[in-house]
N, C-alpha and C positions, 0 to 999 in steps of 0.2 A: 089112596094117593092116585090124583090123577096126568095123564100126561101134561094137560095144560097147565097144570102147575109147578110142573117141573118147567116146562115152556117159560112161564112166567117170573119164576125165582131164577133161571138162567139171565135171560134179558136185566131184571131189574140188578141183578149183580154185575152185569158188565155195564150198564149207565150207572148207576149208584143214584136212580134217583124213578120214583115208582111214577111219576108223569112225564118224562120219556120213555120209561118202559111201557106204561099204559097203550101209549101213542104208539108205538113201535109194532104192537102185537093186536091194534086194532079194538084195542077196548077200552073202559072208563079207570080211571086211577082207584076209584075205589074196590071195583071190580076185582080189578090187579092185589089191591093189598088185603081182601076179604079172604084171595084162596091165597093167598102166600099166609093168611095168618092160621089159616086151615090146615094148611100144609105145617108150618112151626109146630102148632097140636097134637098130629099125629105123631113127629119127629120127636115131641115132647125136648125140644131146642128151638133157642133164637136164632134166627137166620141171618137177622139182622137187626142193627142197633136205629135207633129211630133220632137223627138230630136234627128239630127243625124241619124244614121241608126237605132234607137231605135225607138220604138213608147209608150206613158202611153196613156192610158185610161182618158176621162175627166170626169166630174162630170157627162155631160148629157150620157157619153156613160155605169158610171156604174149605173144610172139611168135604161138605154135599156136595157139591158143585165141580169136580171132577165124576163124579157116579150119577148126576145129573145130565151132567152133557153127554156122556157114555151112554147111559140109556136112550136120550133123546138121537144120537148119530144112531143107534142098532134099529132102531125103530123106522128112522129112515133109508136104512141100508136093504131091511127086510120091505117095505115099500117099492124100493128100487128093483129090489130082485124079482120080486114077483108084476113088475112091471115089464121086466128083459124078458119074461117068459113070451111077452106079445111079440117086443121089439130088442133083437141082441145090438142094434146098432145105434143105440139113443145111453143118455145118463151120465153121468159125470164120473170123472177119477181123479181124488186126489193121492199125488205122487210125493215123495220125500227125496230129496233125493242130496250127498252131500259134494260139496262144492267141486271136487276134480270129476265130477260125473256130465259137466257139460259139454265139452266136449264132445264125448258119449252120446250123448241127449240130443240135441241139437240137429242129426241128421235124420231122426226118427222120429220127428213130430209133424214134419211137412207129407212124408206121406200116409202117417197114422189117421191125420185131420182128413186129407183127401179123401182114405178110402172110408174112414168112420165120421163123416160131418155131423151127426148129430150127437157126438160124444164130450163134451167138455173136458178139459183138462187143466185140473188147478198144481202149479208146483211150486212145491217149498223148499228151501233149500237149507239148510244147519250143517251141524256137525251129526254122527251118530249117534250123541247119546241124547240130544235134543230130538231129534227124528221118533228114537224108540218112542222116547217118552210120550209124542202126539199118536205113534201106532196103539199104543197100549190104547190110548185113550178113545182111540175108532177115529182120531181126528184126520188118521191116514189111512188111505187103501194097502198099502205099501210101500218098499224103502227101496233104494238103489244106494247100496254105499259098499266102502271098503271098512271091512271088517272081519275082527277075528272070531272064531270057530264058539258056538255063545251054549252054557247048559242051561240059559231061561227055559224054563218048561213051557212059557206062556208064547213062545216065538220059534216061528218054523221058516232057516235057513235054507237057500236055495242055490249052488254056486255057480256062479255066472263067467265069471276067468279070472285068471293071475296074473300079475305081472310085476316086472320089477322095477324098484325103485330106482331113479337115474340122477346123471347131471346132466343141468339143458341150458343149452349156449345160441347165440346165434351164430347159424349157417357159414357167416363172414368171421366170427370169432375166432383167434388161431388155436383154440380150446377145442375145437370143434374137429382136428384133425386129430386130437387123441384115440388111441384104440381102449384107452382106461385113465382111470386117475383113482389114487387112495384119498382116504379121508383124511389126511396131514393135507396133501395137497390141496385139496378141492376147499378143506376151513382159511385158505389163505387168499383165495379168492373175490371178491365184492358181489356176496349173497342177495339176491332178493328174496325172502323165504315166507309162506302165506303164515296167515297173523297166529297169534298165539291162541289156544282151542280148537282150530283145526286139527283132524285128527294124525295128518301127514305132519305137521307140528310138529305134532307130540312125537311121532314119531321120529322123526329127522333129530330133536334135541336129543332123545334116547340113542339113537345112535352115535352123535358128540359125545354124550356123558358118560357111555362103557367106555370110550378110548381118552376120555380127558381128553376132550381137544375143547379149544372155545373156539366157534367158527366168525367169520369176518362179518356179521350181518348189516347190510347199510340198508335195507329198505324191507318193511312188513308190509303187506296186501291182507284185505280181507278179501280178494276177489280174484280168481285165478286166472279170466280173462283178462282183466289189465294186468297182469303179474307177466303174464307171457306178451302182451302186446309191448313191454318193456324190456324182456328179455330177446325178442326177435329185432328191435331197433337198437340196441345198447350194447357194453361190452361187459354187461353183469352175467351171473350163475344163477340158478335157483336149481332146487331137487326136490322134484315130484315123478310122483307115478309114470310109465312112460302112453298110457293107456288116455294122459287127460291131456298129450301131444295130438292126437287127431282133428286134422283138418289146418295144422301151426304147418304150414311149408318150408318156411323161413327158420324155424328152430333144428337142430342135432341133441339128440341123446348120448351118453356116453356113459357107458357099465362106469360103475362104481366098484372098487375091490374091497368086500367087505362080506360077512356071514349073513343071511337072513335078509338079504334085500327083497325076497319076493312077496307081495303080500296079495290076498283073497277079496277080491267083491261078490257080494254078494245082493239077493233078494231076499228081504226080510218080509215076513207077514204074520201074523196074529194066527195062533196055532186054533184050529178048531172053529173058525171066523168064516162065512161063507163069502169065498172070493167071488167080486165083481165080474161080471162078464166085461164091462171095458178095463178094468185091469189085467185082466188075462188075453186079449184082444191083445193087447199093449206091448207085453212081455212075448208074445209071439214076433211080432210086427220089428221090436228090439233085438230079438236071436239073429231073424231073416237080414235085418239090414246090419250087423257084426259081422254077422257069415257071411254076406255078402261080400264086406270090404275086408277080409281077414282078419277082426280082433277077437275072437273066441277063441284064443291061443294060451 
């Protein structure tokens, strides 16, 4: 089994067609489908079904094709490392990170770029269990998310600060002069609350559902920057982390009275995976400028 042909059963599985893979990877179609039938051989499996000038993907080829691309990213990980050994301030990082981390994010990129210009930075953004799922696969350097305390033996947690869960109004709201509100109250409220799979969701519905309350919800966001550009102009509520408030001037927090408000972010990585020098550059560069502004608390 050769690399290129992992190369090449990659590529022709995401086209589903071996003459724009051919084309893609700089060689002839025939080329392309002699070591893919090479590759089936040794596999002793169909990779893929043959229709026409078309080709699908079989079961055992979408089987490969996670252990494919996994080898193919370690491969270029180990390339990349022994490339940092010349230069620590060149190569790319891709970052996971899940939706109330922008906030967070967003002051640490302007001077990470500055002082690291030759470093790329690709970022994704999910829920946590989407994120893992690309770490496991090497499709990630690392994860920034809120998450609880994990026995994956394949993932090594890192804890970055806590904080608690709030209700956030705007500034001009007469909500906003409360020093608290229970969760009767706050469900009677006109909700904006981020969409459903989020993992602040999930978690916000769990907390409705130990107390039997149905909360007021009038509006769902996949997006937590417009979620709050609505809440800072409007006479609506949402509840989120109070950690994904930074840099919102126009918003107020206010304690919620309830058990278990506080929840854990964390840094996720791939136990035993030799960390990137621009991901560790990165997670530096993220402490310095928290610490700076006071949120490592």
């Amino acid at each position: 089994m050769e690399l290129r042909q992992l190369q090449y059963f990659v590529k022709a599985a995401e086209t589903e067609n071996f003459t724009e893979a051919a084309a893609a990877v700089y060689i002839t179609q025939s080329t392309l489908s002699q070591q893919i039938k090479q590759l089936e051989e040794e596999l002793g499996m169909l990779l893929f079904d043959r229709v026409g000038k078309h080709v699908r993907i079989t079961e055992a080829g979408n089987t490969f094709l996670p252990h494919a691309r996994k080898i193919l990213n370690e491969v270029q990980k180990g390339k990349q490392a022994i490339a940092e050994l010349n230069n620590v301030t060149a190569g790319e990082l891709n970052l996971g990170v899940s939706y109330a981390f922008t906030s967070l994010l967003l002051p640490v990129l302007a001077p990470f770029s500055t002082k690291y210009p030759g470093i790329r930075i690709f970022i994704t953004y999910g829920n946590p269990e989407e994120l893992e799922k690309k770490l496991r696969l090497a499709e990630l350097d690392m994860i920034l998310a809120f998450h609880n305390e994990s026995n994956d033996e394949d993932l090594e947690m890192q804890l970055l600060f806590s904080s608690r869960i709030v209700m956030v109004v705007a500034k001009t709201n007469p909500l906003a002069k409360l020093e608290k509100i229970t969760l009767s109250e706050l469900a009677k409220q006109q909700l904006i609350l981020p969409g459903k799979g989020f993992s602040s969701r999930e978690f916000v519905n769990n907390l409705f559902a130990e107390k039997k309350i149905i909360p007021n919800i009038k509006i769902e966001l996949n997006d937590v920057h417009s979620l709050l550009s609505l809440i800072q102009d409007g006479p609506w509520a949402t509840i989120l982390n109070e950690k994904a408030l930074i840099g919102w001037d126009k918003v107020a927090a206010v304690p919620i009275v309830a058990k278990g408000l506080k929840r854990q972010s964390h840094i996720l990585w791939q136990k035993g995976v030799y960390r990137k020098k621009a991901a560790v550059l990165f997670i530096e560069e993220l402490l310095a400028v928290m610490s700076s502004s006071g949120t490592t608390s």
